[in-house]
C-alpha positions in Angstrom: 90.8 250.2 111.5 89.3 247.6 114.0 90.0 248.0 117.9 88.7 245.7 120.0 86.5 249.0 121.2 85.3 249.4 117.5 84.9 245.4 117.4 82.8 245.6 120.8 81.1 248.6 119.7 80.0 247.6 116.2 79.3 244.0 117.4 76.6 245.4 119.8 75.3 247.5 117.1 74.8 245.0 114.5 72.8 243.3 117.1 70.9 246.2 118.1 72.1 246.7 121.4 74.1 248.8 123.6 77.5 247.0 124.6 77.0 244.1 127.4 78.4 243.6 130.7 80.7 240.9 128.6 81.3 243.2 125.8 82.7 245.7 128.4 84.9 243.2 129.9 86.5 241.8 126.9 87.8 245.7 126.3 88.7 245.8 129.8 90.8 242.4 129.5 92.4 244.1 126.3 93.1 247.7 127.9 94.6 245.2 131.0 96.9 243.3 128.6 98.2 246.1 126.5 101.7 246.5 127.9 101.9 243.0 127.5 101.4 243.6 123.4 103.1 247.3 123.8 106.0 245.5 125.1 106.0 242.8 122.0 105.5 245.6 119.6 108.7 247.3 121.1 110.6 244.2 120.9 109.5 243.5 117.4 110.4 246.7 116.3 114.1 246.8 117.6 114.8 243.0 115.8 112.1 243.2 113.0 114.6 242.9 110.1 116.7 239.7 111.8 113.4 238.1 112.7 112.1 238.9 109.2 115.2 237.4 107.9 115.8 234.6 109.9 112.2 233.2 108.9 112.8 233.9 105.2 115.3 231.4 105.5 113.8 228.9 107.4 111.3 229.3 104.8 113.6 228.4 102.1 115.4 225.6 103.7 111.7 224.0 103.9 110.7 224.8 100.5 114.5 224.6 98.3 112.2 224.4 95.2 111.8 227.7 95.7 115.9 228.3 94.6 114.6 226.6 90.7 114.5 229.1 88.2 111.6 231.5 88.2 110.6 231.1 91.7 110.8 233.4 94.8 114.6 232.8 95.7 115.6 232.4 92.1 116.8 235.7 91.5 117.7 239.3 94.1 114.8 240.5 92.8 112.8 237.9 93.7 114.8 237.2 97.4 113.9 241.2 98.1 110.0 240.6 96.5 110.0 237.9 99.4 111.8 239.2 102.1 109.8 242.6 101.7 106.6 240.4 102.1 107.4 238.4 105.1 108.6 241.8 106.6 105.3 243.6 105.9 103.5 240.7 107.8 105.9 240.8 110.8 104.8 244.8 110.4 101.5 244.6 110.8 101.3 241.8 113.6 103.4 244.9 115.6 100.5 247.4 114.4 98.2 244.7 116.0 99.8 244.6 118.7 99.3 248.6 119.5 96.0 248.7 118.1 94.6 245.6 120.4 92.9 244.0 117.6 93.4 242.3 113.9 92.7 245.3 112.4 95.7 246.0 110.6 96.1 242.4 109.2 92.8 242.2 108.5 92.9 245.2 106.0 96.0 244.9 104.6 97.6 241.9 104.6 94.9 238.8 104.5 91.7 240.5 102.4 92.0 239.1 99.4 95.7 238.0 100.0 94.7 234.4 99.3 93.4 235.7 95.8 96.1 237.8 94.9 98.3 234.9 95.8 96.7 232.6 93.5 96.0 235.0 90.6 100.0 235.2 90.8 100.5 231.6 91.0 102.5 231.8 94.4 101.9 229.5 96.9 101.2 230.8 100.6 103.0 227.7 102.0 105.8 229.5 102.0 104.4 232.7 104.2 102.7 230.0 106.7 106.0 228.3 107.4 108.2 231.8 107.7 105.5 232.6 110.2 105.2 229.9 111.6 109.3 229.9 112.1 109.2 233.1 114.1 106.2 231.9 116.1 108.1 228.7 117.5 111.7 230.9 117.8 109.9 233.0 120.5 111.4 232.9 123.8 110.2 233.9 126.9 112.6 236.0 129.2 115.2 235.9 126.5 113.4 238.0 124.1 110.6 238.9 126.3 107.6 238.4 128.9 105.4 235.5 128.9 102.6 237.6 128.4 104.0 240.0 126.1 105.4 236.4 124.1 101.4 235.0 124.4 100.2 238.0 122.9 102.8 238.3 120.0 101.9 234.5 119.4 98.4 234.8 119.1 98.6 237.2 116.4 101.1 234.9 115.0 98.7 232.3 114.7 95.8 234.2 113.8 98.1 235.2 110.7 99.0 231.5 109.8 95.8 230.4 109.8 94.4 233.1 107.6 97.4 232.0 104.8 96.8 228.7 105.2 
């Protein structure tokens, strides 16, 4: 899985080179802002399944063709199928957050998400606006630091514009 040590690491590598004064201080600024993200992992953790929710449904009050028969709010199975999914992506923006780096979604939530998506007919629209819901209901102080908030953003949007 990708750290922003293994990212500075293999970067230099690939070029042939031992890690730079800049390479060094870009895993410094990380190592400097991690209990900004430990802090947004934390918080995630203990509201993941409201936040989940809540964006599910913002998600399918933009999108109500998605109640029509044989799409994803159609049936319970379906509502789970899609609640399950937003969920795993709220997940592993929280494993980003303790790893440092995009690892996690990387791997195993956007390589060949787009694909799988299409070869199954469903539309990511869907996944960009429930993320993008819980990206704009952040709030600093109320659910926690500006920092920690910036940091849980960013992965946020790295997320959205990998769907879209």
């Amino acid at each position: 899985m990708k750290s922003v040590v293994t990212t500075a690491v293999s970067s230099a590598d690939a070029a042939g080179r031992f890690p730079s004064t800049s390479d060094l201080e870009s895993v410094q600024g990380s190592i400097q802002r991690s209990s900004a993200r430990l802090e947004a992992a934390e918080k995630l953790a203990g509201n993941l399944d409201a936040v989940a929710k809540e964006a599910y449904d913002a998600c399918i009050k933009k999108y109500p063709y998605l109640n029509d028969s044989g799409q994803a709010n159609s049936t319970d199975t379906y509502k789970s199928k899609c609640l399950r999914d937003v969920k795993h992506y709220m997940r592993l923006i929280q494993y980003c957050l303790v790893v440092g780096g995009t690892g996690p979604l990387d791997e195993w939530g956007i390589a060949g998400g787009r694909e799988v998506y299409r070869a199954l007919g469903l539309p990511t629209a869907p996944y960009v606006e429930a993320l993008s819901f819980a990206r704009n209901r952040g709030c600093a102080d109320r659910d926690m630091s500006s920092q920690a908030l910036t940091e849980y953003n960013a992965l946020l949007d790295y997320a959205i514009n990998s769907l879209s």
